[in-house]
FIGUZA-211448 format. One line per 10 residues: number of its first residue (from 0); for each residue x, y, z of C-alpha. Coordinates in Angstrom, 1 decimal, always signed. Layout:
BEGIN
NUM) X Y Z | ...
END
This chain:
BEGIN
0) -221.1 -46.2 +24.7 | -217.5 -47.5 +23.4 | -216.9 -47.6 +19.9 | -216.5 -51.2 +20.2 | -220.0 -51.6 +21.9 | -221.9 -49.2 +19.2 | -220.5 -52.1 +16.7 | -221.7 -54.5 +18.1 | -224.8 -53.2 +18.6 | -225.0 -52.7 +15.0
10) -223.9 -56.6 +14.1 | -226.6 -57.6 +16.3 | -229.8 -55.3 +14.8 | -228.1 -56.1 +10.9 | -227.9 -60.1 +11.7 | -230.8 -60.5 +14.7 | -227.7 -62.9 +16.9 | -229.2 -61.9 +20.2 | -227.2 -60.6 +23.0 | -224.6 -63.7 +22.7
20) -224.2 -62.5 +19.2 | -223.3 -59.1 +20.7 | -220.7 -60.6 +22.8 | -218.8 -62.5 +20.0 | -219.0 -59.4 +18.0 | -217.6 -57.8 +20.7 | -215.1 -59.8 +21.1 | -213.8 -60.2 +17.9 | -213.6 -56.2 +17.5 | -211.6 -56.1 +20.4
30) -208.7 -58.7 +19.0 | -209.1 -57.3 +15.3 | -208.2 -53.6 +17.3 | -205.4 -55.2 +19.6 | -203.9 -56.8 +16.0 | -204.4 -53.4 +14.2 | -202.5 -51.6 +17.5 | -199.9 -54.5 +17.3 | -199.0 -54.0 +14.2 | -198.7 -50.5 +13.3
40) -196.9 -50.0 +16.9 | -194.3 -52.5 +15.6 | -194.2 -50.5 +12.1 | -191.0 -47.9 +11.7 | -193.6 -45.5 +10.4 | -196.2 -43.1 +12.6 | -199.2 -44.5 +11.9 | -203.0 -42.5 +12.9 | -205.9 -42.8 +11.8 | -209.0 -40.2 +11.4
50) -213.2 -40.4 +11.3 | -214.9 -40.7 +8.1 | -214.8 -36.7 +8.5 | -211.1 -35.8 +9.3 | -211.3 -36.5 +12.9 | -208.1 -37.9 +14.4 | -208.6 -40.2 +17.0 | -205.6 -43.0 +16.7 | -201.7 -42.4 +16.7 | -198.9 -45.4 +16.9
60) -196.6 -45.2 +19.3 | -193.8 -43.6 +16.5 | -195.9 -40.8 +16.4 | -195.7 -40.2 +20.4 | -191.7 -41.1 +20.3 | -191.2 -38.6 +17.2 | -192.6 -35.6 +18.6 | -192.8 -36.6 +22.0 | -196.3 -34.9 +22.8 | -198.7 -36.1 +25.6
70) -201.5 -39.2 +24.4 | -204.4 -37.4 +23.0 | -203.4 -33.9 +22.7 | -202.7 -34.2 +19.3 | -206.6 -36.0 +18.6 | -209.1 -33.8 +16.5 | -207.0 -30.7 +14.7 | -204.2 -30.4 +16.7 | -202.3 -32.3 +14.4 | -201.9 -29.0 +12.7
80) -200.4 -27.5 +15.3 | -197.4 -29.9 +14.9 | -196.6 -28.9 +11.4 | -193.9 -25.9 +10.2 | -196.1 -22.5 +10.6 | -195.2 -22.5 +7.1 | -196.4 -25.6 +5.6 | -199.8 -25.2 +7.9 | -201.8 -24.1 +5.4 | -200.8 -25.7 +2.5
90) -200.9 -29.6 +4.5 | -204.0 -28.3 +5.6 | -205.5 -27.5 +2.4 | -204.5 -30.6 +0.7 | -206.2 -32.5 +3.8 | -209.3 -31.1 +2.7 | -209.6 -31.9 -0.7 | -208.9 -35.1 +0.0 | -211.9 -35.3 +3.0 | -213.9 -33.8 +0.0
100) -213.1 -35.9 -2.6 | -212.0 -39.1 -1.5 | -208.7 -39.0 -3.3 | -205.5 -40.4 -1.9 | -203.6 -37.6 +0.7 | -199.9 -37.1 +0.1 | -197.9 -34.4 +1.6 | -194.5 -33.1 +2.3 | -194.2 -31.1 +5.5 | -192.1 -30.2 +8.6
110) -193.1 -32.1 +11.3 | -192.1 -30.9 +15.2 | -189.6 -33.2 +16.7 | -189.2 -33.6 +20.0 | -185.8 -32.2 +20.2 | -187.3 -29.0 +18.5 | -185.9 -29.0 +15.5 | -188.6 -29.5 +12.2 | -187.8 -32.5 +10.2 | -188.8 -33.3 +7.2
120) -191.6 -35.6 +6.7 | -193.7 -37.6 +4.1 | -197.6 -38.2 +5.1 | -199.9 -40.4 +3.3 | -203.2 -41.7 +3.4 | -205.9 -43.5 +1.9 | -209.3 -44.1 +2.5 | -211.4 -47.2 +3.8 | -214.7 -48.2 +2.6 | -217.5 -50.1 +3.3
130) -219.0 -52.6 +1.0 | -221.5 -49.5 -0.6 | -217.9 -47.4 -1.3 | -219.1 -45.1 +2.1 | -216.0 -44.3 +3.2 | -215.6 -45.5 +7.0 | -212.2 -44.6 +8.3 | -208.8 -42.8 +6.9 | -205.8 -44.9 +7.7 | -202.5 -43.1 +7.0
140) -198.8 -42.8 +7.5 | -196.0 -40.1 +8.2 | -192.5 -40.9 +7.0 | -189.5 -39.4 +8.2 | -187.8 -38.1 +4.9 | -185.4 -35.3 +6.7 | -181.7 -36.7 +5.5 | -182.9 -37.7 +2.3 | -184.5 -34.0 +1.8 | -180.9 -32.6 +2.6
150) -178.9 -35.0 +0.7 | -181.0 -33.9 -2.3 | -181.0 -29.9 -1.5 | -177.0 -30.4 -1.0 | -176.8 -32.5 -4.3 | -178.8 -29.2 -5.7 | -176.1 -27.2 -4.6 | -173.4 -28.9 -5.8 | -175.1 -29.4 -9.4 | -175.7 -25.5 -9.8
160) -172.1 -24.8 -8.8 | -170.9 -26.9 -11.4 | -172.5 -26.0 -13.7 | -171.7 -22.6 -13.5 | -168.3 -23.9 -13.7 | -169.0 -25.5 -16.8 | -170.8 -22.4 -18.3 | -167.8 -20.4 -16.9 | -165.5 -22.6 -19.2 | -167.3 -22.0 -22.3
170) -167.6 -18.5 -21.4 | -163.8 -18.5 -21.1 | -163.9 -20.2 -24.7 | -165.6 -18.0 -26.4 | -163.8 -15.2 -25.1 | -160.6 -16.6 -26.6 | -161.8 -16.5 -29.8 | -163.3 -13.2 -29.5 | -159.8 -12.2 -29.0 | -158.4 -13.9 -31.6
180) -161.0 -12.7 -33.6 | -160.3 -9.4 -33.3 | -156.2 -10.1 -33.4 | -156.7 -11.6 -37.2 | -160.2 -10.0 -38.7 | -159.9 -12.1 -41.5 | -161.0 -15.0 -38.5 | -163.9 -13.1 -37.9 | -166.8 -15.1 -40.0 | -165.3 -18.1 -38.9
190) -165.2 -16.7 -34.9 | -168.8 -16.2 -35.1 | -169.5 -19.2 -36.2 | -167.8 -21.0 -33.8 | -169.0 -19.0 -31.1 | -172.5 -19.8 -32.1 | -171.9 -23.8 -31.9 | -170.4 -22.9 -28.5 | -173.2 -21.5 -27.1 | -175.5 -24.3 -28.3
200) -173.1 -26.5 -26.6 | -174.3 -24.2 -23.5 | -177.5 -24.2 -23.7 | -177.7 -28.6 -24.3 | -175.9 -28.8 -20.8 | -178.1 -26.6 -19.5 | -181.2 -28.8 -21.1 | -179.4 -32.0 -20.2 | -178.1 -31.4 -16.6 | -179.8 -32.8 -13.6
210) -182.4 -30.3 -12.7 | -185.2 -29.8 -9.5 | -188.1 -28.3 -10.1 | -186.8 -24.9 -9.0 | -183.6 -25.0 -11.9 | -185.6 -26.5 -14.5 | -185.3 -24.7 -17.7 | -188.5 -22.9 -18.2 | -187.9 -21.6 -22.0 | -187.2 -25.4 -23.2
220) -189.8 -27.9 -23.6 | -188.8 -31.2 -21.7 | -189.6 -33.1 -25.2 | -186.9 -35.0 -27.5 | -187.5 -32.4 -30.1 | -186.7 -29.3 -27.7 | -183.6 -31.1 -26.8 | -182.5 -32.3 -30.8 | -183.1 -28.3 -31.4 | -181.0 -27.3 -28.6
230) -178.6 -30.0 -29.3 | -178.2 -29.2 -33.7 | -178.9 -25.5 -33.6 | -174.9 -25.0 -33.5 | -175.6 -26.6 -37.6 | -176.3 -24.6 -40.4 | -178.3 -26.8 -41.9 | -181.0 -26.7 -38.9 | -181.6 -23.0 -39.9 | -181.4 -23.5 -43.6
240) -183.9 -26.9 -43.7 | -181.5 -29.4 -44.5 | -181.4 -30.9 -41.0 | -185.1 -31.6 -39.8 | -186.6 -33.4 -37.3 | -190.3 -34.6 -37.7 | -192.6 -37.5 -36.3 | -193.3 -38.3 -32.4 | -192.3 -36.0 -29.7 | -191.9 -37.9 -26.6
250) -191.3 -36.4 -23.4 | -187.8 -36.7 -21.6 | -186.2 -36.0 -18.3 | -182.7 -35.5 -17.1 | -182.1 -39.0 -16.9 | -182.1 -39.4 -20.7 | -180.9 -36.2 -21.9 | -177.4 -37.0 -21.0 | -177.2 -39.8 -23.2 | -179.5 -38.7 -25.7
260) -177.3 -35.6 -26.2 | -174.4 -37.8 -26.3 | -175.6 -39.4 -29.6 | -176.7 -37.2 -31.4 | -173.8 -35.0 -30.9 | -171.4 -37.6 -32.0 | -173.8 -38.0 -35.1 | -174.2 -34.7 -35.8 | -170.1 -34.3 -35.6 | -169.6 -37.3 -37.3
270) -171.5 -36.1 -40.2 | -170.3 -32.4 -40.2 | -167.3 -34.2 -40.7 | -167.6 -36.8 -43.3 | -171.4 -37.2 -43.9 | -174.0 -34.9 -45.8 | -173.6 -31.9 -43.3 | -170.0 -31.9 -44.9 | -171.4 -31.0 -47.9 | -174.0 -27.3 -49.1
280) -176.4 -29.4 -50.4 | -176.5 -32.8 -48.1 | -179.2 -33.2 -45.6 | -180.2 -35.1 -42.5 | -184.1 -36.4 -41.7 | -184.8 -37.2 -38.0 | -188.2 -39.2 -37.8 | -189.0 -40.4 -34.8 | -191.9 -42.8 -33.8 | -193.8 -43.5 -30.6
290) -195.0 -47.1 -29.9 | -196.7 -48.3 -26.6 | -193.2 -49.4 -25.1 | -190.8 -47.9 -27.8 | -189.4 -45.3 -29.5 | -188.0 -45.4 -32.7 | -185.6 -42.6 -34.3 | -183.7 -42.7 -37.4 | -181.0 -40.4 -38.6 | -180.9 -40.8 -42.6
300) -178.7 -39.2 -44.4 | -178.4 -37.9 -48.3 | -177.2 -36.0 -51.2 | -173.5 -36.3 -49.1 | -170.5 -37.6 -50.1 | -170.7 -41.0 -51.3 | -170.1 -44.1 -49.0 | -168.0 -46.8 -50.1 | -168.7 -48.9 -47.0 | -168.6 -48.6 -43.3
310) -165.1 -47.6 -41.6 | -162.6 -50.3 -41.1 | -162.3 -49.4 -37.3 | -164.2 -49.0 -34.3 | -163.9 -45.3 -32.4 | -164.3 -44.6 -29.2 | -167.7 -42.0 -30.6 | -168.9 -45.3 -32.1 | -168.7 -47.1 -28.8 | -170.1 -44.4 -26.7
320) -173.1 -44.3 -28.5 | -173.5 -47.8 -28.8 | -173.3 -47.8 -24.9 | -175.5 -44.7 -24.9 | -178.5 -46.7 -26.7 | -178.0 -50.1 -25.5 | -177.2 -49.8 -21.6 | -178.8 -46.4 -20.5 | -181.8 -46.2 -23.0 | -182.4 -49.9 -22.6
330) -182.0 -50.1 -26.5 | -180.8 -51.3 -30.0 | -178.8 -49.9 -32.8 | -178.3 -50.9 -36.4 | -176.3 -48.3 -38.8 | -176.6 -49.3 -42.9 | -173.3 -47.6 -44.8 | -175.4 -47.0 -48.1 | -173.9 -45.2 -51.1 | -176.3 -42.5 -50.7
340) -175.7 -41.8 -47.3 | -175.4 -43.3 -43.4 | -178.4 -44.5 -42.0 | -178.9 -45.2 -38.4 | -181.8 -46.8 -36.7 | -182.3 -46.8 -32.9 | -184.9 -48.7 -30.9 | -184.7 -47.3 -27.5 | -187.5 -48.2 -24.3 | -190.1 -45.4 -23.2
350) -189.7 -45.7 -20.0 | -186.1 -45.1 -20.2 | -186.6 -41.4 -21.8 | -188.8 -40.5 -18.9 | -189.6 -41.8 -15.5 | -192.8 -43.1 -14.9 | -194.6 -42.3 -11.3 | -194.2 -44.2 -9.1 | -191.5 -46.7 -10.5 | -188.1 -47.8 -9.6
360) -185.5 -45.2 -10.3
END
């Protein structure tokens, strides 16, 4: 007995139609599983389809053009067989827990082509259910991700190279001093200071970089207050409790590093300069505050030199940051020029500091 005929069987038991009732059940299975081959033949994506149990019985007609194997010979398990010997095991394993669990399946793998060569491909399923949550059928997908997948390892590439170029560069800078250093000893305290900021400077590109998972600092926590740390550890003042950061710690990506280091740099320059980290005894408070859809962080300043008002002209450190907060962190400024010391207040979105699954990038 078909399929098709076992169903409608089963319509005529569950609602006593007769054998005409059979028919029209019949018939309107067939034209519900011409649509369903319709549509997913017409879809850019392979389509199949398994038992309630993992059993693959349907494949588009992508699937058959994309690894050009005969109808049917990839029904049951052999699906396996089509995958990278290497990612076998692991697509296979992830199959499993989702027969065993009902979760969503989602997979990257190597899928045979029919030139030869393994591409690159995305698979996805999820499950269908009956009206008592049984679940009745797995309906998935398989996405050709191949060029993407190299554009992103060769972006990879290029990213590590330069930023060993970069690192190279401060290298080279703090080998000049060393020299100098050692050319005029009285230079010396002041070398090693220097060099010190230097390398903090190196290790906030290294935190603020574009990263994959396999370059991803591992001795740096991917929070705001890892990367303020990394960023203000070149100041005394960090070391010595004049500089703190307290409050919220958010988590961050690489997308908001960059522009997050940006500020805060031009802050923390800006008041080395002419604020309270100009001064022994100034200090700087960082509190920053989580809300559902926000963050809030202020930088307050005290005990600096006093302020007789803000400065007559517009840098270009001032615009940066104001393009910092307001275009890449989706965000808001305000800075109060008190006596006692600069105070600036940022606003800036949450989903800005760190991508959310699933969203638009």
């Amino acid at each position: 007995m078909s399929e098709l005929d076992f169903l409608a069987q089963a319509f005529k038991v569950t609602h006593g139609k007769g054998e005409t009732g059979v028919v029209d059940a019949r018939d309107t299975l067939q034209r519900m599983n011409s649509a369903f081959r319709i549509l997913t033949d017409a879809m850019p994506q392979m389509v199949w389809s398994t038992l309630p149990d993992g059993y693959h019985d349907y494949y588009n007609a992508r699937w058959y053009e994309f690894t050009g194997v005969p109808a049917g010979s990839t029904d049951g398990e052999g699906w396996n067989g089509m995958f990278h010997p290497d990612d076998q095991d692991h697509a296979w394993s992830v199959w499993r827990h989702s027969l065993a669990t009902g979760e969503p399946y989602e997979v990257n793998y190597r899928l045979r082509h029919h030139s030869g060569e393994y591409r690159w491909t995305l698979g996805r399923a999820l499950p269908l259910r009956n009206a008592r949550g049984e679940i009745v059928r797995w309906i998935g997908t398989c996405t050709d991700i191949h060029e993407s997948k190299m554009m992103a390892e060769e972006n990879e590439v290029l990213s590590r190279e330069l930023s060993h170029r970069i690192k190279n560069i401060f290298a080279v800078i703090n080998g000049l001093i060393g020299m100098s250093a050692r050319q005029n000893p009285e230079l010396r305290p002041m070398a090693a200071e220097l060099q010190d900021r230097i390398a903090a400077l190196g290790r906030a590109h290294e935190f603020a970089r574009p990263h994959s998972e396999q370059s991803r600092p591992i001795t740096v926590e991917s929070t705001l207050s890892g990367l303020l740390t990394e960023i203000l550890a070149a100041y005394p003042a960090l070391g010595e409790g004049r500089l703190t950061i307290s409050g919220d710690d958010p988590e961050i990506d690489d997308r908001s590093a960059t522009p997050i280091a940006l500020v805060f740099h031009e802050l923390a320059t800006n008041s080395a300069k002419y604020g309270a980290l100009s001064s022994i005894s100034g200090s700087v408070r960082i509190e920053v505050a989580q809300h559902d859809d926000s963050v809030s962080i202020h930088w307050i300043e005290a005990d600096g030199p006093e302020i007789v008002g803000p400065p007559s002209e517009t840098g270009f450190g001032t615009r940066l940051v104001q393009l910092a907060i307001t275009q890449q962190l989706a965000g808001k400024i305000e800075r109060d020029w008190r006596a006692t010391g600069l105070r600036v207040d940022m606003r800036v979105a949450a989903s800005r500091l760190k991508r959310v699954e699933g969203a638009p990038v």
